[in-house]
PyMOL CGO cylinders between C-alpha atoms (Angstrom):
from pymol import cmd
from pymol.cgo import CYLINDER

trace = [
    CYLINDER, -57.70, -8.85, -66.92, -58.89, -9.99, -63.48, 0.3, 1, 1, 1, 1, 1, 1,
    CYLINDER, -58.89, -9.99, -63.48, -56.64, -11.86, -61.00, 0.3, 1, 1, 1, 1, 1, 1,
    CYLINDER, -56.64, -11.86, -61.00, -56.92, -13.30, -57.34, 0.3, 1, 1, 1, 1, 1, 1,
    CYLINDER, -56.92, -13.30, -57.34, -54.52, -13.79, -55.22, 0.3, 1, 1, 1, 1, 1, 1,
    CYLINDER, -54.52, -13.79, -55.22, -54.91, -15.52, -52.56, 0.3, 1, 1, 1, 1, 1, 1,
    CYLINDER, -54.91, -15.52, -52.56, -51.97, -15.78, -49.82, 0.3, 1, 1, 1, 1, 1, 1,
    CYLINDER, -51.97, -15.78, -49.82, -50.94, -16.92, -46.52, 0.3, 1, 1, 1, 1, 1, 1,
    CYLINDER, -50.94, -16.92, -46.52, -48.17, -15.01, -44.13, 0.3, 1, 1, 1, 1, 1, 1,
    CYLINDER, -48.17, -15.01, -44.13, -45.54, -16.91, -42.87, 0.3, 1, 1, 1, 1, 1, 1,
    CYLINDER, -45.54, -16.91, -42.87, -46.58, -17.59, -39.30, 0.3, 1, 1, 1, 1, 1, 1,
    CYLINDER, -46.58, -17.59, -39.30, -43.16, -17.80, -38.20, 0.3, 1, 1, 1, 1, 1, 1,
    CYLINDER, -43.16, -17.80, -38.20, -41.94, -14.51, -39.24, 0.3, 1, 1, 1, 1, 1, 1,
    CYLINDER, -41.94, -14.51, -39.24, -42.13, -11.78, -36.04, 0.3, 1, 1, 1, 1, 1, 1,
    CYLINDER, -42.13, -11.78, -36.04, -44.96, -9.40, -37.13, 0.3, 1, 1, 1, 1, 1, 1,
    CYLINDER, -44.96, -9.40, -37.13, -42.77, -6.37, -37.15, 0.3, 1, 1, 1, 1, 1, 1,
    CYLINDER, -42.77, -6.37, -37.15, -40.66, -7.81, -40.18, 0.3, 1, 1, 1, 1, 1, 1,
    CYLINDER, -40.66, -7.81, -40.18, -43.72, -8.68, -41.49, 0.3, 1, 1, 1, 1, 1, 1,
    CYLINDER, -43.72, -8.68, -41.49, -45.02, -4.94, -41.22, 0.3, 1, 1, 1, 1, 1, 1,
    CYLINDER, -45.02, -4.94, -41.22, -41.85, -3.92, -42.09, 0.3, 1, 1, 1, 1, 1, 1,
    CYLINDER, -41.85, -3.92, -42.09, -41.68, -5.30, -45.15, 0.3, 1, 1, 1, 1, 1, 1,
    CYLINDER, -41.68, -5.30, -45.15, -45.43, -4.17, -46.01, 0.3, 1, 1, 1, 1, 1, 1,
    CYLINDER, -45.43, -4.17, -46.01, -44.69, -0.26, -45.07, 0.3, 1, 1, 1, 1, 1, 1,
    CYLINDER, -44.69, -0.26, -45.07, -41.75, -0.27, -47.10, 0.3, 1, 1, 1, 1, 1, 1,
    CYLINDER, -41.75, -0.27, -47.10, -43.24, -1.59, -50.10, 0.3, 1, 1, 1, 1, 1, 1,
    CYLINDER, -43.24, -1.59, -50.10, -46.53, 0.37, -49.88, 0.3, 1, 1, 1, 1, 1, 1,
    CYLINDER, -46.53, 0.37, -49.88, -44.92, 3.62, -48.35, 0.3, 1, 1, 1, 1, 1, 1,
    CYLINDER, -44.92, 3.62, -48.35, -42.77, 4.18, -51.43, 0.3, 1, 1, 1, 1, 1, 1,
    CYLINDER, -42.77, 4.18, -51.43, -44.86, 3.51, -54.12, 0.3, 1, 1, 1, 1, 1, 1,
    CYLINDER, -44.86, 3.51, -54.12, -43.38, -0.18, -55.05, 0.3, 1, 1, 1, 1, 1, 1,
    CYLINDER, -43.38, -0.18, -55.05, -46.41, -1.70, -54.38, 0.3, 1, 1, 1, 1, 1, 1,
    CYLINDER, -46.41, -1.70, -54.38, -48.83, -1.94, -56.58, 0.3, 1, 1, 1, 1, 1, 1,
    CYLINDER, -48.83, -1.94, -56.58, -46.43, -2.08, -59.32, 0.3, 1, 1, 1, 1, 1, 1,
    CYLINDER, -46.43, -2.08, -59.32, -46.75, -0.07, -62.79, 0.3, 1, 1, 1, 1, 1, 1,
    CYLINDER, -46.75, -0.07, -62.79, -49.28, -1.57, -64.39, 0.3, 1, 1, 1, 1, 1, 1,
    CYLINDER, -49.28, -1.57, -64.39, -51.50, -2.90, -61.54, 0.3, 1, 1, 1, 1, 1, 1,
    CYLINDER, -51.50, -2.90, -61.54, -54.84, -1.90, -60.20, 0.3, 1, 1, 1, 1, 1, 1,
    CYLINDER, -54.84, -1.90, -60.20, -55.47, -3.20, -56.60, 0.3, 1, 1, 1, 1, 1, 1,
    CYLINDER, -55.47, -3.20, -56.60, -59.32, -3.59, -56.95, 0.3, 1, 1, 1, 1, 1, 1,
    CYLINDER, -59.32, -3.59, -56.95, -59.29, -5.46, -53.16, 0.3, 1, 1, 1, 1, 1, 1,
    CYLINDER, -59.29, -5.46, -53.16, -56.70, -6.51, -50.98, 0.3, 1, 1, 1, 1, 1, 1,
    CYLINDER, -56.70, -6.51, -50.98, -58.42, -8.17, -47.11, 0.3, 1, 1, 1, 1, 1, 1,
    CYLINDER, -58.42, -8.17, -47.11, -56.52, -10.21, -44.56, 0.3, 1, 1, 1, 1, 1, 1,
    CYLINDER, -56.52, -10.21, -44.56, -58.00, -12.33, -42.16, 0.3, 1, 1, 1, 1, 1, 1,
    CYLINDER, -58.00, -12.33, -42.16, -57.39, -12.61, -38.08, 0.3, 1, 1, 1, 1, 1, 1,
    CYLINDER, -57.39, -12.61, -38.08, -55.09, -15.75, -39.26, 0.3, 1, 1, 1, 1, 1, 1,
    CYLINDER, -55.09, -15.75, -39.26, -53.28, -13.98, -41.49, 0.3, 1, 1, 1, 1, 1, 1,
    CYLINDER, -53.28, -13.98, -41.49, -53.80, -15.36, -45.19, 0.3, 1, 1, 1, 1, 1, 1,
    CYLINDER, -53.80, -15.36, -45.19, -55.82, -13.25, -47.58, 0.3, 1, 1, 1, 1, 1, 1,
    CYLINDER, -55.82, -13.25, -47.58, -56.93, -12.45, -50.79, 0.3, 1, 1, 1, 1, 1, 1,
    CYLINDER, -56.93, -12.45, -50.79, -56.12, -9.33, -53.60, 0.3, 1, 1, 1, 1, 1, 1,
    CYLINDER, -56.12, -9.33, -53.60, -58.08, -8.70, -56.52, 0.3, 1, 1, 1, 1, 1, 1,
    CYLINDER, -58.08, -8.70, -56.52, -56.04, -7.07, -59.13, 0.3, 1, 1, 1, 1, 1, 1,
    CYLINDER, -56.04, -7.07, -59.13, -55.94, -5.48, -62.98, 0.3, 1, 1, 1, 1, 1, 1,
    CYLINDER, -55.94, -5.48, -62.98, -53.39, -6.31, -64.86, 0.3, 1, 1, 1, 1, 1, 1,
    CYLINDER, -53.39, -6.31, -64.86, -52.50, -6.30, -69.03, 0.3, 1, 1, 1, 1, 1, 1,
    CYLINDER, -52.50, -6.30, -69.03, -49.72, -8.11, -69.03, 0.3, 1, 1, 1, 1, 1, 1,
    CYLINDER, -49.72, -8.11, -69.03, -48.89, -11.53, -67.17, 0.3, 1, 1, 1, 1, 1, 1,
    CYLINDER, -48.89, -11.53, -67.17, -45.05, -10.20, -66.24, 0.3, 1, 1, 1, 1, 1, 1,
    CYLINDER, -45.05, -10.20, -66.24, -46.97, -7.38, -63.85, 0.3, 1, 1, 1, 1, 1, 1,
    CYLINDER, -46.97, -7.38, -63.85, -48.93, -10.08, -61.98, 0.3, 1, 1, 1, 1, 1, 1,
    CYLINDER, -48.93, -10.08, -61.98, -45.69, -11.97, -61.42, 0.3, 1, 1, 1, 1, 1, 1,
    CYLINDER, -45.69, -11.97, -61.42, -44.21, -8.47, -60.31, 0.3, 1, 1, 1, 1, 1, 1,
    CYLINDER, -44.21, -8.47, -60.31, -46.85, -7.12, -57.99, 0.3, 1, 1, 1, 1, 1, 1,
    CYLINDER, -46.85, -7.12, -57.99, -46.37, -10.80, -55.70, 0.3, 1, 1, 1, 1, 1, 1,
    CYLINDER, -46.37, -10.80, -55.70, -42.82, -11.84, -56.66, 0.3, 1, 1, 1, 1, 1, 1,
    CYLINDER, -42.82, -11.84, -56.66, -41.53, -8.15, -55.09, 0.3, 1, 1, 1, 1, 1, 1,
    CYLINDER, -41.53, -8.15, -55.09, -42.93, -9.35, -52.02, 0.3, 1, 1, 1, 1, 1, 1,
    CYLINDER, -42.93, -9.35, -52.02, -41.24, -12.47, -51.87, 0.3, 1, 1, 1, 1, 1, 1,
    CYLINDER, -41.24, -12.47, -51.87, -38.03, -10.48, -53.29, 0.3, 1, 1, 1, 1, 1, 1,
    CYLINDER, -38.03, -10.48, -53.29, -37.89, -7.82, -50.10, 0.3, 1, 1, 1, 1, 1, 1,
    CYLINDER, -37.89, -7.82, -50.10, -38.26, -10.22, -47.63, 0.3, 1, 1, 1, 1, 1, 1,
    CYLINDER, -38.26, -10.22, -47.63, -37.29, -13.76, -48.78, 0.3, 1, 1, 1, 1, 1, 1,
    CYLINDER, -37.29, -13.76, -48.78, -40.12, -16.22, -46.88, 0.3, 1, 1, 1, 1, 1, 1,
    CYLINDER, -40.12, -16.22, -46.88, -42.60, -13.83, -46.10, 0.3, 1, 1, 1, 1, 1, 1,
    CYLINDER, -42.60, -13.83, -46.10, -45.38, -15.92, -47.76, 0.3, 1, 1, 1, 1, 1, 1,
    CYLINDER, -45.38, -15.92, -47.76, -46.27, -19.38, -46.36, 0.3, 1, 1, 1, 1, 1, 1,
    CYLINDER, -46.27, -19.38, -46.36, -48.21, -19.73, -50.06, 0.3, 1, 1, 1, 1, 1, 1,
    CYLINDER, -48.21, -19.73, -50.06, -49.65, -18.32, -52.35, 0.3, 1, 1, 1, 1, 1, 1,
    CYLINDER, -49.65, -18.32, -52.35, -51.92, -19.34, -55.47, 0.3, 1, 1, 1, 1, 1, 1,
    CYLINDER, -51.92, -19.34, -55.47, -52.67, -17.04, -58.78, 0.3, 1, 1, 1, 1, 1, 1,
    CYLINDER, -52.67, -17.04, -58.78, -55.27, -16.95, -61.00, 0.3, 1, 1, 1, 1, 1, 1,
    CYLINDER, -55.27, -16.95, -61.00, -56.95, -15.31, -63.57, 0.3, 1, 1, 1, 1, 1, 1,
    CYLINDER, -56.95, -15.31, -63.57, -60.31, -14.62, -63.02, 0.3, 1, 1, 1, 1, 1, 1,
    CYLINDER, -60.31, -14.62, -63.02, -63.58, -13.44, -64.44, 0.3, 1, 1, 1, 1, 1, 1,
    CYLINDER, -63.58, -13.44, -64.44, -66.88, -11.93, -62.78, 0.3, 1, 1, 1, 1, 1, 1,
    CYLINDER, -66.88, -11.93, -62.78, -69.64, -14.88, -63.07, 0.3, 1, 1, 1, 1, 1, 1,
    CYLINDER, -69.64, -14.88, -63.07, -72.17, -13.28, -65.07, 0.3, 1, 1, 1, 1, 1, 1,
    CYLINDER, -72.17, -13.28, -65.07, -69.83, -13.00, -67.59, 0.3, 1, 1, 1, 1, 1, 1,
    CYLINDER, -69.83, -13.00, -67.59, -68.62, -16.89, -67.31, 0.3, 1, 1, 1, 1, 1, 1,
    CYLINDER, -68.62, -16.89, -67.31, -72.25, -18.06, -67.43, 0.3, 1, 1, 1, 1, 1, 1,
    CYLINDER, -72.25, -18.06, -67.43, -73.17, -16.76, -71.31, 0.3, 1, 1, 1, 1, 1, 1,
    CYLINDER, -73.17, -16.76, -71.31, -69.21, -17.86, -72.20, 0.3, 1, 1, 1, 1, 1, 1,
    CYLINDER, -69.21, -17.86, -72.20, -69.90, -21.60, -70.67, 0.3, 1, 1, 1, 1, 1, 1,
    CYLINDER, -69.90, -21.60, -70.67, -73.16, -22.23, -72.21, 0.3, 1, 1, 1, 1, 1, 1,
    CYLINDER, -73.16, -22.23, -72.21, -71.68, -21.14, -75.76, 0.3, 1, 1, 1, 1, 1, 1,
    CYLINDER, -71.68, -21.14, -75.76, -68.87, -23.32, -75.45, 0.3, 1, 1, 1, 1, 1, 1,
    CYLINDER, -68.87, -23.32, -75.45, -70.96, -25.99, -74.14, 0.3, 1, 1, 1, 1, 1, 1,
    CYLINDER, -70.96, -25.99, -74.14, -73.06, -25.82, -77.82, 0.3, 1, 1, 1, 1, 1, 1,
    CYLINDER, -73.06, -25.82, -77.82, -70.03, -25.57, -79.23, 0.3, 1, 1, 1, 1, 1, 1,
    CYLINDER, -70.03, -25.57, -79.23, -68.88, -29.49, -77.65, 0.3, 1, 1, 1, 1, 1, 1,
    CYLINDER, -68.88, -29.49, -77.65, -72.41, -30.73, -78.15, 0.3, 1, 1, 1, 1, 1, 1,
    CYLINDER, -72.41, -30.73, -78.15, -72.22, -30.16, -82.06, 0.3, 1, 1, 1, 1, 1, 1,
    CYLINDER, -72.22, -30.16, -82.06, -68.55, -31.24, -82.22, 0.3, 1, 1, 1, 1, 1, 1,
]
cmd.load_cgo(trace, "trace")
């Protein structure tokens, strides 16, 4: 299954933890965890951004953000999680369910 992420950095936190914290995780192998695919992971000049990620199981979505949060406590200003679909294949599942309503 599909998930974005989208995130913001804490603003008040010196870059260098910041990077810190990122080499760390990705320099070891923490990050993705087992079970995650990073399909896309941007920043932006203000520093929020968005990942795109695979996961199975709900627990490895919680993982891949919560280690973050974990290693550096306050590292994220926010962050929202969803599960997500590509829309071609929301557009078919929307119009069935809409049939579904109109005959209920």
């Amino acid at each position: 299954m599909l998930y974005v992420m989208y995130w913001e950095l804490n603003e008040n936190m010196p870059k260098e933890e910041l990077l810190q914290v990122a080499q760390k995780l990705t320099s070891t192998g923490t990050f993705p965890p087992k079970g995650v695919n990073v399909v896309r992971w941007d920043v932006t000049p203000d520093g929020w951004g968005i990942s795109i990620i695979e996961a199975e199981k709900a627990w490895d979505v919680f993982s891949a953000i919560g280690m973050w949060r974990s290693m550096k406590p306050g590292f994220f200003k926010m962050t929202k999680v969803s599960p997500a679909m590509p829309v071609k294949e929301v557009l078919p599942l929307e119009g069935e369910l809409l049939k579904r309503l109109a005959s209920a």
